[in-house]
C-alpha positions in Angstrom: 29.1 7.3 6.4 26.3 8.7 8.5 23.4 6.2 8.5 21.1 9.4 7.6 22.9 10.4 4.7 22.8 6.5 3.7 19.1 6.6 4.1 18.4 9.9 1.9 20.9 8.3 -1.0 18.5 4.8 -0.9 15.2 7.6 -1.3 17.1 8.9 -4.2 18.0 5.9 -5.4 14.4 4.7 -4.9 13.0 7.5 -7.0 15.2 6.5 -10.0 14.4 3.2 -9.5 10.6 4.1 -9.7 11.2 6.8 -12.8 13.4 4.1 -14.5 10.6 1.2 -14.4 7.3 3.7 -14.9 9.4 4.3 -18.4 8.9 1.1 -19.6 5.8 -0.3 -17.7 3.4 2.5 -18.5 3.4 1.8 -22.4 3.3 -2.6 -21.4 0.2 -2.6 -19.5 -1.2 0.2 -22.1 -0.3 -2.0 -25.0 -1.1 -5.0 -23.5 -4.8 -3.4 -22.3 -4.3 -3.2 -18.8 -6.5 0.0 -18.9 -9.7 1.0 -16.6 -11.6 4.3 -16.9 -10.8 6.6 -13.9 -13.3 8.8 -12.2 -13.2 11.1 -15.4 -14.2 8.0 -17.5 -10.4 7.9 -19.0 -9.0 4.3 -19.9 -5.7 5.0 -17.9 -3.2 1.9 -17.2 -4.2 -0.2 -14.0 -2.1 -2.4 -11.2 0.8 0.1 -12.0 1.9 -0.6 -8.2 3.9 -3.5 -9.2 6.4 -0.6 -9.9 7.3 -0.4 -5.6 9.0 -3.8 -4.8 10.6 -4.1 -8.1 11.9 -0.1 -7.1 12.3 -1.3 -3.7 14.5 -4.3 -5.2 16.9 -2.2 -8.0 17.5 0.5 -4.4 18.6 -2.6 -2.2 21.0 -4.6 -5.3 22.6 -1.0 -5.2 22.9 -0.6 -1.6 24.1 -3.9 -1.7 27.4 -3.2 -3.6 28.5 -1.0 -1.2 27.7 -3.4 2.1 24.5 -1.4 2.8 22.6 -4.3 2.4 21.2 -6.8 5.8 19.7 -10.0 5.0 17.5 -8.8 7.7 15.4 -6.7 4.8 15.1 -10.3 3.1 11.9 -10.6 4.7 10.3 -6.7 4.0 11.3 -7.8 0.2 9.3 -10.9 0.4 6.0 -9.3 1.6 6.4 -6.7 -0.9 6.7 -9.2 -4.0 3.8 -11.2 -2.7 1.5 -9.2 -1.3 1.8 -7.3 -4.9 1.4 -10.5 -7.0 -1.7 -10.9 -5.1 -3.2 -7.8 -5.4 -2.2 -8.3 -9.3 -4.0 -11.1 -9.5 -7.0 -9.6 -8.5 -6.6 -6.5 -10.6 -6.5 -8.8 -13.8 -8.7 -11.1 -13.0 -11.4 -10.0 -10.3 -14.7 -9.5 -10.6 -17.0 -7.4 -9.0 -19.7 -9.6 -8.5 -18.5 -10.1 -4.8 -17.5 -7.1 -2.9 -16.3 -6.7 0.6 -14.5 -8.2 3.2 -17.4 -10.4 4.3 -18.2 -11.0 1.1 -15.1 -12.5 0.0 -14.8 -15.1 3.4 -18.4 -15.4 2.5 -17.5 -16.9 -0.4 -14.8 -18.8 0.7 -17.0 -20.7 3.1 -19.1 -21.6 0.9 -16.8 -23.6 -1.5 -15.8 -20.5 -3.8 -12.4 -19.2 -4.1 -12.7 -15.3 -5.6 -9.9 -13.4 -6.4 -10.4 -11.2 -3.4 -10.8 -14.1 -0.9 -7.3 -15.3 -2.5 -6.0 -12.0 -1.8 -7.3 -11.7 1.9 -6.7 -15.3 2.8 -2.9 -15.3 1.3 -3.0 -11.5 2.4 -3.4 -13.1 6.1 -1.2 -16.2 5.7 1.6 -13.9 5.0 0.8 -11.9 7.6 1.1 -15.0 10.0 4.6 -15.4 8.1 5.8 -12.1 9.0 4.6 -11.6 12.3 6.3 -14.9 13.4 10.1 -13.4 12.7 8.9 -10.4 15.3 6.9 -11.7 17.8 8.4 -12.8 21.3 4.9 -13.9 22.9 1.8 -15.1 21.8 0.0 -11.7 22.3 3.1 -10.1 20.2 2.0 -12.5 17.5 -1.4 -12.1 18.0 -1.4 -8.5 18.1 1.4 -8.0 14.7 -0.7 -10.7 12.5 -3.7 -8.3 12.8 -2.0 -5.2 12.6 0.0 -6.4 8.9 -3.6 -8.0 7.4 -6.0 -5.1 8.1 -3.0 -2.3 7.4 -3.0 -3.7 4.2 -6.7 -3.6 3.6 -7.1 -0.5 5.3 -5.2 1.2 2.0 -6.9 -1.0 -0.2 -10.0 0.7 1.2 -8.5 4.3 1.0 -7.9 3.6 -2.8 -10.5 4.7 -4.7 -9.7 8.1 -5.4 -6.7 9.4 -7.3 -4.4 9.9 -4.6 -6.3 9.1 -1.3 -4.1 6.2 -0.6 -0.6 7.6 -1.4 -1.9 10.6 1.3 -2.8 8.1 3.7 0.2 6.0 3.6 2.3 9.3 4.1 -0.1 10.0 7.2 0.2 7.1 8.6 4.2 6.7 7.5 4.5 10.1 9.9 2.4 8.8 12.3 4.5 5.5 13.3 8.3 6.8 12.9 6.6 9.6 15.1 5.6 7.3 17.9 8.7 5.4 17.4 10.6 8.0 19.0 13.8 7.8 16.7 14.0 3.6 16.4 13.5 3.7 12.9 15.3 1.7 10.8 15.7 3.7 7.5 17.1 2.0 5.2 14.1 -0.3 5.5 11.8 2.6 4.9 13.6 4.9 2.5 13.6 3.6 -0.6 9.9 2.5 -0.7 9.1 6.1 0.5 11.3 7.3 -2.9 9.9 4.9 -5.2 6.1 6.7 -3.8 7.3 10.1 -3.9 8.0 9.4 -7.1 4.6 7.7 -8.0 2.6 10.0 -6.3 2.1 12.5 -9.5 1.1 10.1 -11.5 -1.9 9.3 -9.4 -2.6 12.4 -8.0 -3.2 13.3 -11.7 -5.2 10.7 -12.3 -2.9 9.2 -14.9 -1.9 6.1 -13.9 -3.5 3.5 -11.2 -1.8 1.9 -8.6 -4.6 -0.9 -8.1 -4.3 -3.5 -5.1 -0.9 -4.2 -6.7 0.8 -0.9 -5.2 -2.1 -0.1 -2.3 -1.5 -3.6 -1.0 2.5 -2.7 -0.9 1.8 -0.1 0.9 -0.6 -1.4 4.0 1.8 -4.0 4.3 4.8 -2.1 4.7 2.9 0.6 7.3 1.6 -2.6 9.2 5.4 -4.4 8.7 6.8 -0.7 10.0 4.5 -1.0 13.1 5.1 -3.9 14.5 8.7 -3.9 14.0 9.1 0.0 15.3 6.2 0.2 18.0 5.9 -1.4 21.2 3.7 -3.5 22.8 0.7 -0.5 23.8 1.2 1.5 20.4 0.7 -1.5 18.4 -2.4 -2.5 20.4 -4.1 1.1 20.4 -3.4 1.0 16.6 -5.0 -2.7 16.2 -7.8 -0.9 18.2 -8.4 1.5 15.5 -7.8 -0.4 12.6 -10.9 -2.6 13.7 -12.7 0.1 14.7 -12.0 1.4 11.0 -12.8 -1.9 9.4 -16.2 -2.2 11.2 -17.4 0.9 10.2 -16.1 0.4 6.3 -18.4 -2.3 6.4 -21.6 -0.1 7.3 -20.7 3.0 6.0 -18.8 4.5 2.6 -15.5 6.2 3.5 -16.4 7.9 0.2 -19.2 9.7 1.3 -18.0 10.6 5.2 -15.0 12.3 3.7 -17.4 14.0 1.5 -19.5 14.9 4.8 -16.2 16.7 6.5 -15.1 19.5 5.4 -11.6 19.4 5.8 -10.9 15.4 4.8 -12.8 16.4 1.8 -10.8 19.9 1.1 -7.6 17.2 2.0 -9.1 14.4 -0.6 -9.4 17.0 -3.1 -6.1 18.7 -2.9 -4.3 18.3 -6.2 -6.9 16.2 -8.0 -7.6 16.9 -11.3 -11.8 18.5 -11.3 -14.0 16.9 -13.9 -14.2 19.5 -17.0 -17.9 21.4 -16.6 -19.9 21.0 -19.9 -22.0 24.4 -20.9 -23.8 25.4 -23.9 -23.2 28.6 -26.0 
């Protein structure tokens, strides 16, 4: 069977996966008051991004019983499941006492573990893990550490409006198997990409919340997609922007400089639900 065909059965599959587990998670984390208000000030359940590896998992045990299944993906499944319990972690138990990147390392250096400087330091140990499978040189490993750890945090960052990070992980998603010039293993990326599709109304609407359970999932796998599908310059000019993003994140609010451009905030805006104007009679 053509590998394409293959790959658009694992999306399907990964969209059934995602519509099978939202059926039953949604009403857990309600019941079990995993809820934050939204921008609109509704409780709506939170960390509901623990829904893409266990999608991810149900698409691969089914391409598995028909030999579509390489142990190489072991790995991919491994930073997904992790990367999500960490970001879990610090959806239920965070505080927001500490905020930042700096802040968090701050922290950490000073003889205090938050839950975000758990998340970045494990978030960067497992980086370390996965760039060591794919990395032929020191600058290789260098280079694919960097690219998975601030990846991840870069979606983290883009997360803080219903949708934004599901419309920058499709950007970027485009943006890498475009460079890769046709080496992309799909299998590896199709049913993630259906498990999101799926997803993606949910947010969009302001319904659900993916937390750093799902927008960790996803920086990981864009940073994981890089290094394995780039070469040596296109990961580097991409390491070049993400610090280049990072450094500015920590001066300036993305919030309010896609508010400042017109079409990022037309883009932002596009299929979010408006707040309801009040009037009087």
């Amino acid at each position: 069977m053509n590998t394409l065909v293959v790959a658009g059965l694992a999306l399907i599959v990964g969209v059934m996966a995602e519509a099978l587990i939202l059926r039953y998670l949604l009403d857990m984390l309600t019941n079990n008051g995993a809820v934050r208000p939204n921008y609109l000030g509704q409780s709506i359940p939170v960390s509901v991004g623990i829904s893409f590896p266990a999608a991810v998992l149900l698409a691969y045990m089914v391409a598995a019983l028909f030999s579509r299944y390489l142990s190489s993906y072991d790995l991919f499944i491994l930073g997904l499941m992790t990367i999500s319990f960490l970001g879990f972690i610090d959806d239920m138990l965070g505080q927001r006492d500490t905020l930042g990147f700096k802040g968090h390392i701050g922290s950490l250096l000073r003889g205090r573990l938050t839950t975000g400087g758990l998340k970045a330091s494990g978030g960067f140990a497992l980086a370390m893990f996965l760039a060591y499978f794919h990395s032929p040189a020191i600058a290789d490993f260098i280079i694919n550490t960097l690219l998975i750890a601030l990846f991840t945090n870069l979606i983290n960052l883009l997360d803080l409006r219903p949708g934004r990070a599901v419309k920058g992980y499709f950007f970027f998603l485009m943006v890498i198997i475009g460079l890769a010039a046709g080496k992309v293993d799909w299998m590896l990326v199709a049913p993630l990409l259906g498990s999101v599709l799926y997803y993606f109304r949910f947010d969009l609407g302001a319904r659900t919340m993916m937390g750093d359970a799902g927008s960790n999932v996803l920086g990981l796998s864009l940073g994981y997609f890089a290094v394995i599908f780039l070469p040596f310059w296109y990961r580097a000019g991409f390491l070049l922007f993400l610090v280049a993003m990072h450094i500015y994140t920590e001066k300036y609010s993305l919030s309010n400089t896609i508010e400042k451009v017109a079409w990022l905030r037309a883009l932002d805006q596009w299929g979010r639900p408006k707040p309801a104007v009040s009037s009087e009679d």
